[in-house]
MIZAFI-845521 format. One record per residue (C-alpha): residue in three letters; chain; y negated, z negated, x. Coordinates in steps of 0.1 Angstrom, whole numbers. Each point is the difference from the previous one (the first is absolute). Example, Ala and Ser with C-alpha at 12.3 -4.5 7.8 and 13.67 -1.06 7.14 Angstrom:
// MIZAFI-845521
R   r c     v     w     u
R ALA A    45   -78   123
R SER A   -34     7    14
***
This chain:
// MIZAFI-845521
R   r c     v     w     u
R UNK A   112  -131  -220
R UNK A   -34   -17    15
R UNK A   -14    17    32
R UNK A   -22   -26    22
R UNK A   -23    14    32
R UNK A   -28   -16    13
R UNK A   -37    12     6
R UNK A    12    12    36
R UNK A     9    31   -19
R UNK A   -32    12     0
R UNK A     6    14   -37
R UNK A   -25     2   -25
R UNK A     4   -26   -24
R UNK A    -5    29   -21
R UNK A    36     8     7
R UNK A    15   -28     1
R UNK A   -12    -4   -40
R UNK A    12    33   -12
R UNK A    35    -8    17
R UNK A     4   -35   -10
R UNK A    -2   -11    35
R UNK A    -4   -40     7
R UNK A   -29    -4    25
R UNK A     1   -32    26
R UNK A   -34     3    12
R UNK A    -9   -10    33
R UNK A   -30   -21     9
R UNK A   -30     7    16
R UNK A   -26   -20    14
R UNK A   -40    15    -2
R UNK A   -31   -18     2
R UNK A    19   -39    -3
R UNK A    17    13   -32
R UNK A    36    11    -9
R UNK A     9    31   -18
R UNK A    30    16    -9
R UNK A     5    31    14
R UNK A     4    30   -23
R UNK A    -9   -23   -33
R UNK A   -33   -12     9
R UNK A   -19    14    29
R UNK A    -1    35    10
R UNK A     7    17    32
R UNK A   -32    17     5
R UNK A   -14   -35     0
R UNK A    20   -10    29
R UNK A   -10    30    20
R UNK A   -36    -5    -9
R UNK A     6   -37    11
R UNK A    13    10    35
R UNK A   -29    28     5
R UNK A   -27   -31     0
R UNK A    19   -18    26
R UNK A    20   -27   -23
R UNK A    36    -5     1
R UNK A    21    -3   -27
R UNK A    33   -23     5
R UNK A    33     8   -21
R UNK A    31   -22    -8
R UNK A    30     3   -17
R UNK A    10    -9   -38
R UNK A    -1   -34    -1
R UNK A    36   -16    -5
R UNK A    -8   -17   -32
R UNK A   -12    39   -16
R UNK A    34    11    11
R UNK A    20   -32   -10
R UNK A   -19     7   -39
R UNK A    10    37     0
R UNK A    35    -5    10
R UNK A     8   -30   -24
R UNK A   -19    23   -24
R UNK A    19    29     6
R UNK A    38   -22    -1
R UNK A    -5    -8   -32
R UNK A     1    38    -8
R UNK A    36     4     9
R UNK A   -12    35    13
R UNK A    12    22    30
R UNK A   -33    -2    24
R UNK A    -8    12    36
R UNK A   -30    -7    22
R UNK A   -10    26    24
R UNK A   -21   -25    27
R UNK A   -27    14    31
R UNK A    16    -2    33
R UNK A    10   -39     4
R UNK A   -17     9    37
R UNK A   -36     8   -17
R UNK A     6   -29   -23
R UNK A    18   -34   -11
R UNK A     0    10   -38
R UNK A    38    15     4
R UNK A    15   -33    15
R UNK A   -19   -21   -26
R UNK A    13    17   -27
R UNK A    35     0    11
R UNK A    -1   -39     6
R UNK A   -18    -2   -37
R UNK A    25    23    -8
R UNK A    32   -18    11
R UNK A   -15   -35   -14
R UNK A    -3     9   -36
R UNK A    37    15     2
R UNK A    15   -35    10
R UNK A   -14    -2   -36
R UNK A     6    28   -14
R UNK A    31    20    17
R UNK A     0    27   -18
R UNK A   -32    10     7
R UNK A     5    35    15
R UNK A   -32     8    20
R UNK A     0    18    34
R UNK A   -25     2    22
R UNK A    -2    31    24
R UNK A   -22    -4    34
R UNK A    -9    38     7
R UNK A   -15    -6    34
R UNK A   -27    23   -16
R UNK A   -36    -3    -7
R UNK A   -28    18   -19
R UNK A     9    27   -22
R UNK A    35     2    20
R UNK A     8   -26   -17
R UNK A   -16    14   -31
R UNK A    24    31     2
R UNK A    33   -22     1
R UNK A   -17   -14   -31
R UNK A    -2    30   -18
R UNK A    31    12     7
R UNK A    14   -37   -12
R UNK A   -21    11   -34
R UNK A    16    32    -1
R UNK A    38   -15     6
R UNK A    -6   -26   -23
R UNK A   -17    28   -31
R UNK A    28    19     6
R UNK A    25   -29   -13
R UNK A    15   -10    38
R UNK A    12   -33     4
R UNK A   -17   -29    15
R UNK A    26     5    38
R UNK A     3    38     0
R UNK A   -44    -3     0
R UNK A     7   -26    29
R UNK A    18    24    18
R UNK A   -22    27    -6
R UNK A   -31   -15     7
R UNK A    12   -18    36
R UNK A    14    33    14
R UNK A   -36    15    -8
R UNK A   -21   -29    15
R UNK A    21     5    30
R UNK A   -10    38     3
R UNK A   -34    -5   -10
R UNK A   -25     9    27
R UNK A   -37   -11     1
R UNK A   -26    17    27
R UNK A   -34   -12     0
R UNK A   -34    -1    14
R UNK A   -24   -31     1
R UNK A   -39     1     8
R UNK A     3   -33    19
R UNK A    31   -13    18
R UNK A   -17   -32    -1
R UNK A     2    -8   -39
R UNK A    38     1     8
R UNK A     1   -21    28
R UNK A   -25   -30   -15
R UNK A    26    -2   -32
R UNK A    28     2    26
R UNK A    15    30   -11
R UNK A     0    21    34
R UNK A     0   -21    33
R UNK A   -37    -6    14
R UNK A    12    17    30
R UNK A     6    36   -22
R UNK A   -33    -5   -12
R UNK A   -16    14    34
R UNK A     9    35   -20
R UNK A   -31    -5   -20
R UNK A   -41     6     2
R UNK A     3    22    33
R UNK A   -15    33    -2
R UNK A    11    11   -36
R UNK A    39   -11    10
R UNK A    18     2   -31
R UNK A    32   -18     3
R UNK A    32    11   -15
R UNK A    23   -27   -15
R UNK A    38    -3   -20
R UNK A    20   -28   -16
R UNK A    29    -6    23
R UNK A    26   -32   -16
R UNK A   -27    -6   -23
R UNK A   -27    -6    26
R UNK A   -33    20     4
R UNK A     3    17    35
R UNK A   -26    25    19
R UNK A    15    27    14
R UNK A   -21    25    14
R UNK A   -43     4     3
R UNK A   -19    31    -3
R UNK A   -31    13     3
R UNK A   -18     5   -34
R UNK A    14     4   -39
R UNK A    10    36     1
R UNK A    26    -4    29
R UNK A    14   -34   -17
R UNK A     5    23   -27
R UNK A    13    24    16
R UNK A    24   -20    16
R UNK A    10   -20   -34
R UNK A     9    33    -7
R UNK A    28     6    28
R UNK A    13   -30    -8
R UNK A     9     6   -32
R UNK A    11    33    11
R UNK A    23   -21    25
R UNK A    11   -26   -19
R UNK A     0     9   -35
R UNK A    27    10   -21
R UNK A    -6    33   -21
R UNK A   -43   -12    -7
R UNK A     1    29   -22
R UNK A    24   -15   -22
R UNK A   -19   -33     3
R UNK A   -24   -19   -27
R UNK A   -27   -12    31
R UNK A   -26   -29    -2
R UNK A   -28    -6    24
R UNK A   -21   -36    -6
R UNK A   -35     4     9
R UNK A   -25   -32    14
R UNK A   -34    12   -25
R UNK A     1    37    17
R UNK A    15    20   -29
R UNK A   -15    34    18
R UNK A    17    -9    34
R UNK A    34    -5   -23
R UNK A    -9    33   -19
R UNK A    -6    19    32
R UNK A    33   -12     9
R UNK A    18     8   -31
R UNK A   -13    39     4
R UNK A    18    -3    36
R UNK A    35   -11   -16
R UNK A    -3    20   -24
R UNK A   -10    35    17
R UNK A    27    -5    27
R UNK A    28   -17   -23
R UNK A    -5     5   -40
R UNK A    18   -29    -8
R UNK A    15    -9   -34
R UNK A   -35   -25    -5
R UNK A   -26   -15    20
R UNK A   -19   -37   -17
R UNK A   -28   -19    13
R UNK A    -8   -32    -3
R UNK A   -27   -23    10
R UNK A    19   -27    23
R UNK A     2   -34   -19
R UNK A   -18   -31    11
R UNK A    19   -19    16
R UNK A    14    29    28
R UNK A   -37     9     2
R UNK A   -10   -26    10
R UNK A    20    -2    31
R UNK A     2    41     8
R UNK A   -43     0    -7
R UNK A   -18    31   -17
R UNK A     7    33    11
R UNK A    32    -4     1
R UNK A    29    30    -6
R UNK A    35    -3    -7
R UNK A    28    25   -12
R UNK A    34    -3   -11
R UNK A    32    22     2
R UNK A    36   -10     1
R UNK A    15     8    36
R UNK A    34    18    10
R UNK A    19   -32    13
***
């Protein structure tokens, strides 16, 4: 069985190698040039990019990329599943279902199905691994299905940005949400709701963001203790360290990994950025 995500993920391709997991890279645009995100350009890059005043555009996986995989992958005959970034953050998840569906009218018995987990960052990258997991531990290709939407649907994401505004130019928050930003150290406080980035809440300063990230998984989290946790970091691995040592003091969870947000997200959410990941009680 063949397990698909895309560079939304914010895995390490690192990862994705050691658990035979097929990549569809993203694109970003730097400097007039394309790259693909994950394969070749780095994240720090991006950040460094955004820190001397450029900005970087992103788009999806090109149709044709997909339509190649797909055909590719038909001629397999193997079980696959696709675990897409939120089709609200993204066009790559209805692309590849229409790319999907047209090389079936050609090959219907190509069994691939593509999952939209209304996640992004490394909440999607936790569905993956738990999709790894399933799959190493000989589950079939609908009971991982299963599995892996009734996760997405739990999976929370709380995060802090350095600047509203790199949301609201890629359209990702509304310019109006933006005014959160840039006044007097406000930190703004933001979720995924249906797949859509949404601020919640501003505070003054880091430490009572973190402080309150920690309430809310308090509130809304199912058993953290029992929990593997990810945080995604913007190019501030101390920030997401400091905040690791908070989860972990008040919760000892099961694990805690960091990872460096992928190029494509950072480009939008800017450097400084700090995200975490739990699975809720709903």
């Amino acid at each position: 069985m063949k397990i698909f995500v895309d560079s939304g993920c914010d895995l390490p391709k690192s990862y994705l190698d050691e658990h035979d997991v097929m990549l569809l890279p993203l694109t970003v645009l730097l400097d007039g040039k394309e790259y693909q995100d994950i394969v070749d350009i780095d994240s720090k890059e991006v950040f460094q990019a955004i820190r001397a005043g450029k900005q970087p555009k992103t788009s999806q996986v090109s149709p044709d990329r997909v339509l190649a995989l797909w055909k590719d992958f038909a001629e397999t005959g193997e079980d696959g599943i696709y675990i897409a970034f939120s089709s609200e953050l993204s066009g790559t998840y209805q692309t590849s279902v229409m790319m999907r569906d047209q090389v079936k009218e050609g090959n219907p018995r190509m069994n691939l199905i593509v999952v939209d987990t209304r996640c992004a960052s490394l909440g999607c990258g936790l569905v993956v691994q738990e999709a790894v997991r399933l799959r190493d531990a000989g589950e079939d290709v609908r009971t991982i299905e299963r599995k892996v939407r009734k996760m997405a649907g739990n999976m929370e994401h709380l995060f802090t940005v350095e600047d509203l505004d790199y949301l609201a130019k890629g359209g990702r928050v509304s310019k109006a949400s933006a005014f959160f930003g840039g006044l007097l150290n406000i930190k703004p406080l933001l979720h995924v709701e249906s797949g859509r980035l949404v601020p919640i809440e501003k505070h003054r300063g880091r430490k009572k963001v973190f402080r309150r990230i920690l309430e809310l998984m308090e509130e809304r989290g199912d058993t953290v203790s029992e929990q593997v946790i990810a945080i995604s970091h913007g190019d501030d691995e101390a920030g997401a360290i400091e905040l690791r040592d908070l989860i972990e003091e008040k919760f000892h969870p099961k694990e805690i990994q960091i990872h460096m947000i992928g190029s494509v997200i950072g480009s939008h959410a800017g450097p400084g950025t700090l995200a975490v990941f739990f699975l809720n009680k709903q």
